[in-house]
N, C-alpha and C positions, 0 to 999 in steps of 0.2 A: 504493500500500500504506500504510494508517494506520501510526502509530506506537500501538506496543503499550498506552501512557498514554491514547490515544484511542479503544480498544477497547472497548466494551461487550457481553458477549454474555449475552443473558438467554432465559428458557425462558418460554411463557406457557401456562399449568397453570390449572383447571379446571373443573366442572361442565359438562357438554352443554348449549348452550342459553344460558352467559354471555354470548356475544358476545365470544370471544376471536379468529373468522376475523376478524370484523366491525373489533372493535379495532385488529388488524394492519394492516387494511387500510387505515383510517383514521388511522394513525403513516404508511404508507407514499405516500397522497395526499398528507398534511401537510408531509411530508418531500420531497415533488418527485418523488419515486419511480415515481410515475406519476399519469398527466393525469386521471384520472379515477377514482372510489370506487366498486368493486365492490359487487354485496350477496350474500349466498347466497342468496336471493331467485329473484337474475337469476341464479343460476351462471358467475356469472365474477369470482368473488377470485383474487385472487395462491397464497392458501396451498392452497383447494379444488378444484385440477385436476385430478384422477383423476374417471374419469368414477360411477366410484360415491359417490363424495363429493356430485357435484353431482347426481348421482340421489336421495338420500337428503338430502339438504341438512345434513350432518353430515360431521364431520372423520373420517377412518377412519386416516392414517396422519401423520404428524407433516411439517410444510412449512420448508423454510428459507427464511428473506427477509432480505433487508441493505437498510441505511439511511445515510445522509448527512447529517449537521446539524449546522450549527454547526460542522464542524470535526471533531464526533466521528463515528464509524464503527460503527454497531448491526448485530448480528447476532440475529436475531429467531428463534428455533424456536414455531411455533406449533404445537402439541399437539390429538389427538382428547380429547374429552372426558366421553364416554360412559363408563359401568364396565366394558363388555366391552371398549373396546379405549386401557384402561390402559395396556398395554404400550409401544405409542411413544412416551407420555407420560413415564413411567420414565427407559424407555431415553435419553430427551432430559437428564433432570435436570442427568449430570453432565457436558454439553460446556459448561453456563453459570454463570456466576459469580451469577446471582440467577434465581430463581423471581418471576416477576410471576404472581398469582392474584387469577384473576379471578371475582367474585360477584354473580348476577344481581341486584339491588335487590327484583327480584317473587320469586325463586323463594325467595332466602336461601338458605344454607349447605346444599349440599346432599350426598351420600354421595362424590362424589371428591373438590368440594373441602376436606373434609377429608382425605382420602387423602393428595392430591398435596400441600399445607401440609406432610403430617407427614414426607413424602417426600424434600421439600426440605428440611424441616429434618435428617433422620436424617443427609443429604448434608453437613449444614453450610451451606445457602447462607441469606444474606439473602432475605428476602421482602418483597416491594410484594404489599398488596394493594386491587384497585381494586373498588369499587363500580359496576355499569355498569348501564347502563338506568336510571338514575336517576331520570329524566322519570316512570316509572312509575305509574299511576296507583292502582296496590296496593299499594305499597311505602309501608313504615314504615322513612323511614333512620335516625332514632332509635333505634328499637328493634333495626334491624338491626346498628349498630357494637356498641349494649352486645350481642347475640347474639355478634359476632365476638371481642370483649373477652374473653367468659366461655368461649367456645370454643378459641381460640388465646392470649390473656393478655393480661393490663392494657400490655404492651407495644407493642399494636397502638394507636398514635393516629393520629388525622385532621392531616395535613398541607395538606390542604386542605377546604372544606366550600362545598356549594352557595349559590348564591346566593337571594336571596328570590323572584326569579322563576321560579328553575329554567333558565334560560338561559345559564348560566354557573357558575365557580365563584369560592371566593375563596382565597389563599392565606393560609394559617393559619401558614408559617414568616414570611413578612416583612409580614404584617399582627397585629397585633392588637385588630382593632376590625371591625364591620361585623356585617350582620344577615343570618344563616341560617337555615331553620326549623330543621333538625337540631340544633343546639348553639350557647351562646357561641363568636364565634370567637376572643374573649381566652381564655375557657374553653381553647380547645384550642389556643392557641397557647404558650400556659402550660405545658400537658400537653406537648404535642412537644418543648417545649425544654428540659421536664426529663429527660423519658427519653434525649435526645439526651446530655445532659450528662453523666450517668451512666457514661459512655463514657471518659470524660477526669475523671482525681482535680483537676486545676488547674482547668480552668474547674467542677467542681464546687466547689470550693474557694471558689471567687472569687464564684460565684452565691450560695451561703450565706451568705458574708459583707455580702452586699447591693451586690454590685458589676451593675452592667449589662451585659450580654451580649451583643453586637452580634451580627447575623445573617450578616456574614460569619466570624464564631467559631464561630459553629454549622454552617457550609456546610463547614469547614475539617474537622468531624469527626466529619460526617454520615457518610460513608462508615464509619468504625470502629464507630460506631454501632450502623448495621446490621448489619457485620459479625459484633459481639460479641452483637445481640438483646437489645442495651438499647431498638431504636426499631423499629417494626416500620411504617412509613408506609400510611396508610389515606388512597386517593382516589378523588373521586368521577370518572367521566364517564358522557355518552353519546356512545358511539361512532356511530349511525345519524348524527345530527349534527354529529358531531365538534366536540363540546361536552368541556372537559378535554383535550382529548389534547393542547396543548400543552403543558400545565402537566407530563402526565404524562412524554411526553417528557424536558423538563426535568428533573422527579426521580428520574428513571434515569440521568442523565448526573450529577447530584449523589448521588444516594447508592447506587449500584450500581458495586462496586470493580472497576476494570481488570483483568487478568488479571496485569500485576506485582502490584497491591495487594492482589490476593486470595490471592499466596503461592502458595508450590509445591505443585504434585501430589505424593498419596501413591502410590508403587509398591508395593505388597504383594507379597512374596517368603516364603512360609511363613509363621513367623510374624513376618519383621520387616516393617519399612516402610522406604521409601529416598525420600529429598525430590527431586523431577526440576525442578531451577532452571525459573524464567520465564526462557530466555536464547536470542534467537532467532539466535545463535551458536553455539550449544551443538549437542551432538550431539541427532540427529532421534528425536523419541517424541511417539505421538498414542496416541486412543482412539476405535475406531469405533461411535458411538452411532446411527446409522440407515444400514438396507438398503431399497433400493427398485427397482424393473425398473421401465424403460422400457415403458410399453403397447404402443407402436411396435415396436418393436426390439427388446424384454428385455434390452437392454442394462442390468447391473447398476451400479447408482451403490452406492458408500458411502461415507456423511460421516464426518470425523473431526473431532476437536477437536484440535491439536495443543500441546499442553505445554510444546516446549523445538525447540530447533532450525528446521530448515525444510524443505519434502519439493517436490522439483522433479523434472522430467520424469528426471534423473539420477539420480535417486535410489536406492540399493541398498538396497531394502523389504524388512525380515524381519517375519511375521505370529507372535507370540508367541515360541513358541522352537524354529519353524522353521528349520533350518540352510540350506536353500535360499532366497536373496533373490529377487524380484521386481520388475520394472523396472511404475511406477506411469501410465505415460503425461502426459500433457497434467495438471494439477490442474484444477479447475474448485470457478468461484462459482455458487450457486443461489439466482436469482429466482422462486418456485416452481416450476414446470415448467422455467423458461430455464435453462439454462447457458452460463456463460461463464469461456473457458479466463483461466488467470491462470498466470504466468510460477512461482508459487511459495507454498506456507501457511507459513508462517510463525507463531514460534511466541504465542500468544493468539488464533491464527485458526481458523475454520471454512470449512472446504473439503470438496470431493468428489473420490474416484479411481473415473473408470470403469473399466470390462470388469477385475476383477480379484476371480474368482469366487470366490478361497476364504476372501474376506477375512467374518466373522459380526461380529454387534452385540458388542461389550465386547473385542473382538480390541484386545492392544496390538500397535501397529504400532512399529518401528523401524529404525534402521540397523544394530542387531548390537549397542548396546551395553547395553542392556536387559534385563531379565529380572522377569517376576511380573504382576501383573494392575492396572488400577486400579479403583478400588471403584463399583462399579455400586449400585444400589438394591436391597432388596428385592420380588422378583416374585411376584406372587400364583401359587398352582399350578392349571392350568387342570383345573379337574374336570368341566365339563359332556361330552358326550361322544356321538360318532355313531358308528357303523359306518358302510364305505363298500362299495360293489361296482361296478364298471363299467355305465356304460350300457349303452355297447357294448364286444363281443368285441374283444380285442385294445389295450383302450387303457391295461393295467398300466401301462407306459415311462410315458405320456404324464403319465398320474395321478400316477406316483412323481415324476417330473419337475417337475409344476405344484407341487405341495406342498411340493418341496424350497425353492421360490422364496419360497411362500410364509410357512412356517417361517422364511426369511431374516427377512421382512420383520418379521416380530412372536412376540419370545421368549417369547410367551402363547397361542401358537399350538401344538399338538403333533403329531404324529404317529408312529403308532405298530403294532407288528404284535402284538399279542395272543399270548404263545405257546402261550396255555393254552386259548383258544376260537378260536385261528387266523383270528380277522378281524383287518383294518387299523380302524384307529379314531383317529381324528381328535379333537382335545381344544381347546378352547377358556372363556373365562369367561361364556359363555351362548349362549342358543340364537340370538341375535342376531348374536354375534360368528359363528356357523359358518355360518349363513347368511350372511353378507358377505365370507367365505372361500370359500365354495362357488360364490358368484356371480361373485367375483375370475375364482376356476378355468372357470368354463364362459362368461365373457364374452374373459376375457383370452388365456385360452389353448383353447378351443375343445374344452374336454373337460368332458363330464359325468358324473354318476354318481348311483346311487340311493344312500338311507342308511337306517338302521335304528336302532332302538335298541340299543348292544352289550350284548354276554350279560354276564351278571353274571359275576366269577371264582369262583366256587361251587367248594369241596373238599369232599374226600370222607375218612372217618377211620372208626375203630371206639369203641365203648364197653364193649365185655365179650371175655375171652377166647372162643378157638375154635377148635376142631382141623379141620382140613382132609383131606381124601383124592382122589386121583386119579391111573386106570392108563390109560394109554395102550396102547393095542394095535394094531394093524395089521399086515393079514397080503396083502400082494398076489401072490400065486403065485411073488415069487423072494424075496429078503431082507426080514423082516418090522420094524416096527416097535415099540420097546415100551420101556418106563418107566413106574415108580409110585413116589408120592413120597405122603411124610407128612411133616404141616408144622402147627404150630400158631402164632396171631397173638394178641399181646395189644395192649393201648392203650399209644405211647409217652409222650415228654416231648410237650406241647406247642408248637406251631410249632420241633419239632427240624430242625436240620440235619444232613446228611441227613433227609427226611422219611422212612426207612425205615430201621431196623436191621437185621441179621441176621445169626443166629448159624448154623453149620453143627454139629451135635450129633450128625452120623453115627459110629456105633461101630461098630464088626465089620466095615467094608466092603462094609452093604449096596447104597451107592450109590459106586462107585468117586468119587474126587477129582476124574476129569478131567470128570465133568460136572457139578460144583457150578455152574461160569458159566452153564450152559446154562440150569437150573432158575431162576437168580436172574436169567434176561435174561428168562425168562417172568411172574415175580413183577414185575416192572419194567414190564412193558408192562400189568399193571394195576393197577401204581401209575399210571402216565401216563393210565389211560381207565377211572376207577375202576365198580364191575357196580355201584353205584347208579344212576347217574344221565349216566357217561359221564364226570364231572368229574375231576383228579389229588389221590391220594389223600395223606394224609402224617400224621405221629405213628403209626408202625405198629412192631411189633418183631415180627419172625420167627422163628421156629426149623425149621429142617428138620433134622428128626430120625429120620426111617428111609425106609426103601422097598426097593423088590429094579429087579436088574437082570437081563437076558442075557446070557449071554457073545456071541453071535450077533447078535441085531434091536436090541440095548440101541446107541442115535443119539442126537449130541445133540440133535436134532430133536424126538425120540421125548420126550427130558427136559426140554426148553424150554414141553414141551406139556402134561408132568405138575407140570411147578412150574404154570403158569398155573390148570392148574383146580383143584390142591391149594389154590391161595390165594384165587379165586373161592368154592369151598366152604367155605374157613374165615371168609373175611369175613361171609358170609352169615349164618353162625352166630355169628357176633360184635355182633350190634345194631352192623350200620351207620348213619351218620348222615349230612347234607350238613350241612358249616360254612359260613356265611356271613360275606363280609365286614363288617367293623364299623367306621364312619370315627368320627373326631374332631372334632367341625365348633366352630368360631367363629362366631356368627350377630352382626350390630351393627343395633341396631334401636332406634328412636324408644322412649324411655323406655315412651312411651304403649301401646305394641304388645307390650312384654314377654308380656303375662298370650297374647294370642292366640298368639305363639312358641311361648311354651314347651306351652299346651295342644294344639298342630298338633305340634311334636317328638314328647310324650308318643304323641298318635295314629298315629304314624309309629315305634309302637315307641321311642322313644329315650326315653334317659336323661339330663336335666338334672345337670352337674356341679358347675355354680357360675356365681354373674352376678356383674358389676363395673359401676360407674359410670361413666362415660367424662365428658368436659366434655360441654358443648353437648346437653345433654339428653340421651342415649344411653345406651345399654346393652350389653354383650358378654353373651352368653349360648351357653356352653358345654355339650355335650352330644355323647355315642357313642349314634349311631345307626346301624341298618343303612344300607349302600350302596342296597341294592336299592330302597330305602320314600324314598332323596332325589335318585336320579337325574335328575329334572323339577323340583327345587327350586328353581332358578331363578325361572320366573315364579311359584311361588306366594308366594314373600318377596318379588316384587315385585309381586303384587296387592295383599297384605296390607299393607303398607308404603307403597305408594307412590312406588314404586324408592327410597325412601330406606332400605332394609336391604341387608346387603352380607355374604355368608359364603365361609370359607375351610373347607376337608377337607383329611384326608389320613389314610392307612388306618391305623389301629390294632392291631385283631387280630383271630380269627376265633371265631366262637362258633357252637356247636348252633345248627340252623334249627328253628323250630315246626314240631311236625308237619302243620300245616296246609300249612304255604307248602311245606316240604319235598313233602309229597303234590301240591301243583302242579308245582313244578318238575319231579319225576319225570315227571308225566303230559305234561308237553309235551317232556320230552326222549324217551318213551318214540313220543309219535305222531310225532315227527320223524325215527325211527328207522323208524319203519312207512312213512312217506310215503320216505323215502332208498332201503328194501329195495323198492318197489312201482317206483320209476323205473326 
């Protein structure tokens, strides 16, 4: 077991395609960790073992690997890096004390690794980020640091810089001399050792005054450094080669702070915060930042980070503020797929508890002394979206089953039962991501199903008053049936709660009192199935305000019946309308792309509400548009774009439909009624 000053755990965050497996894998050759360097290539790295990873040649869920060097002890999460499956990426940030971001040299900065940069910073953690593929033969590394500079800030310098051949690199902390194409490397050893300095008032002090600066002064205060985001270190490698990756090594054990130096966890408890000491003495508190099933077995693993104390086979586990503890088994270390049992985590370590199924991603875990949450990232809200229905008869259980596991594994993942169009609907951040859930569930777990696109949530409302009428009668040769009711509807508040008022205006006791329920459980039932279009209705005010009864046939039956078509009759005469939803969307998109944006919004019906500048050439472009006109939006921001565009929703409010679209929807709700009645 290291000693907690020899811990390093860092997260490695993103763009698809940097070579972040690749990298791993090549710290883990380096490091002795094993006899030979994987490629995604061959399908066999350490971090890509799930068999859809190496089918797709892409990270899908986030890998742990540990290292040995030197004395110190690396705990390495390596992150998927696609935008649809963000989410393990996230969920990784905050078991480690630093963000290593990684940026292809050919592709340049592209739409996560921004994301993940901003992600770890929102976290608080120091960032390394590495330049990879260097070798490239399209790469401008030049033009790429000032790109990163103007993106992330004058804070980012090169700590180390290629060499003339490309074969190597040179160190720019304990060099200042030597020829790179990229830059002076006095230039930028100048540059590091001022941003470094700025960290410390005394050796600023003493550097000003024209004192000399030794580079074990500067090693002494690299870590605070970074901490503070006076230095933000920029390196080169190529990982194919394993070209850099000592060096990079090395500047992770130098300026990547241990989990004492990096300071206690925030516990959030309402609105305070409570500091949970670095003390692996102290009483037991982690944070579960990855869920994952065994392909084999389903056997659930979930990794924690742990904060303060240490969690062994004895351990009396409370999950949040569970009053029932939980005995955790064996702990286990993970070599990507390997596990291996270990006597105890300890606190600045990352471990694994299997079969311990109710444990979710961001669960604080404890002994009982605990209380409140620690701070997770913000998650994007997944809005692409499918309807699902059984292949086959009979495999509800199975389906609900596979998806619960799945939902474990990635909090970008949703699932859902629709109460308003009664499908299950499954949610994800693109059509890529559902596809690779979909395949999860019919490779892993042996169940399939078809999908569809889900119905829009379309409501139903009035625009003008209307008086209603309807007498029930029924006469079947012994006790008859009968009620008539009079009922007028106007427009309410919009989006009221309750979406139905209603006042009872009977005088004279034309309609006794005991059957007011009865009439408003029939008004209810077309509130819930509204006579436009079948959708639930709401901003409605009622009045019922006369009608006659029997002393004899008068049921509530009779009056549940008469309330229903008194309010069908009067909505009719009310100018019905269908409301359709209306989201808010965020779109970020290549400065260069705005004018196409916002013309394809416009065309999709939407309203532009404002654009903002972003660094790094970009732009946020704000806009409510309908749901229905961006449900496929996905890939067409990423034709148009280049996948470098990226958007968020989420619903706003509901507004009149165009009679156009409105007269569609009708018409396919109406022949879907016709095909239901003919079955």
């Amino acid at each position: 077991m290291a000693k907690i000053q020899d811990i390093r755990n860092i997260v490695f965050v993103g763009h698809g395609g940097a070579g972040k497996t690749t990298l791993v894998e090549a710290i883990l050759n380096k490091t002795d960790m094993t006899n030979r360097l994987g490629t995604v290539e061959e399908k066999n790295t350490v971090s890509d073992f799930d068999e859809e990873e190496k089918e797709r040649g892409n990270s899908i869920q986030s890998a742990i690997t540990f290292a040995e060097h030197e004395g110190v002890h690396y705990n390495i999460i390596d992150t998927p890096g696609y935008p649809e499956f963000i989410g393990p990426a996230l969920q990784s940030i905050p078991a480690a004390e630093a963000a290593v971001v990684v940026v292809s040299a050919a592709a340049g900065i592209e739409v996560n690794t921004r994301k993940l940069f901003r992600a770890a910073e929102n976290m608080g953690k120091p960032r390394i980020i590495v330049i990879n593929k260097m070798d490239s033969d399209t790469a401008d590394l030049s033009e790429l640091v000032g790109a990163i500079q103007e993106t992330f800030g004058t804070q980012c310098k090169c700590a180390n810089l290629p060499n003339a051949g490309g074969d190597g690199v040179i160190d720019c902390i304990s060099n200042d001399s030597g020829d790179s194409p990229v830059m002076s490397v006095a230039d930028a050893n100048t540059e590091f050792f001022e941003s470094v300095i700025e960290a410390d008032d005394e050796l600023m002090e003493a550097y000003l005054g024209g004192e000399t600066v030794s580079p074990e002064k500067i090693a002494e205060v690299m870590v605070k450094a970074t901490m503070e985001g006076t230095i933000i270190p920029i390196v080169f490698t190529n990982a194919k080669d394993v070209v850099g990756v000592d060096e990079l090594i090395n500047l992770i054990k130098t300026c990547v702070p241990s989990p004492d130096n990096a300071g206690p966890a925030k516990l959030i408890e309402g609105e305070e915060e409570k500091d949970v000491a670095v003390d692996p003495s102290g009483p037991f508190a982690g944070q579960v930042f990855r869920v994952a099933f065994d392909p084999r077995s389903n056997m659930k693993y979930a990794s924690v980070r742990v904060f303060s104390g240490k969690i062994d086979s004895n351990t009396q586990l409370y999950i949040n503020d569970n009053k029932k503890p939980v005995r955790p088994g064996h702990p286990l270390v993970m070599q990507g797929a390997e596990t291996h049992e270990t006597e105890a985590i300890s606190a600045g370590e990352i471990g694994t508890l299997p079969k311990i199924d109710e444990l979710k991603v961001g669960d604080l875990v404890h002994e009982g002394d605990f209380a409140g949450t620690f701070k997770m990232p913000k998650f994007p809200k997944p809005m692409f979206s499918l309807a699902l229905e059984p292949a086959s008869r009979g495999d509800e259980a199975k389906i609900s089953a596979a998806l619960d596991k799945l939902t474990d594994e990635d909090v970008c993942f949703t699932v859902g039962m629709d109460p308003q169009t009664k499908e299950r609907v499954i949610s994800g951040l693109g059509d890529l991501h559902l596809r690779v859930m979909l395949s999860k569930m019919e490779n892993r777990y042996k169940v399939g199903v078809n999908t569809k696109q889900p119905k829009i949530p379309y409501k139903e409302t009035i625009t003008a008053k209307g008086d209603g009428h309807y007498r029930h009668k029924k006469q079947t040769g012994g006790a008859g049936q009968f009620g008539e009711v009079y009922l007028r509807v106007e427009p309410g508040v919009r989006d009221q709660d309750p979406p139905m008022e209603y006042s009872w205006d009977i005088f004279g006791g034309s309609i006794p009192g005991q059957f007011e329920p009865a009439i408003v459980k029939g008004v209810n039932e077309v509130m819930e199935n509204g006579p436009v279009a079948g959708f639930p209705m709401q901003d409605i005010k009622v009045s019922i305000y006369d009608g006659k009864h029997h002393p004899v046939d008068s049921k509530e039956v009779a009056f549940k019946a008469a309330g229903k078509g008194a309010f069908i009759d009067a909505v009719k005469k009310a100018r019905p309308v269908l409301l359709e939803p209306i989201v808010d969307m965020e779109v970020t998109v290549p400065s260069e792309n705005m004018g196409d944006i916002t013309g394809d919004l416009s065309s999709r019906r939407g309203r532009v509400q404002g654009q903002e500048v972003i660094p790094g050439g970009m732009m946020i472009i704000r806009a409510q548009v309908p749901l229905s006109e961006v449900t496929q939006y996905n890939s067409q921001l990423k034709s148009v774009t280049g996948g470098q565009g990226s958007y968020s929703m989420e619903l706003s409010h509901y507004e009149p439909t165009p009679p156009n679209v409105q007269q569609q929807v009708i018409a396919q709700y109406q022949a879907e009624q016709e095909e239901e009645e003919s079955k």
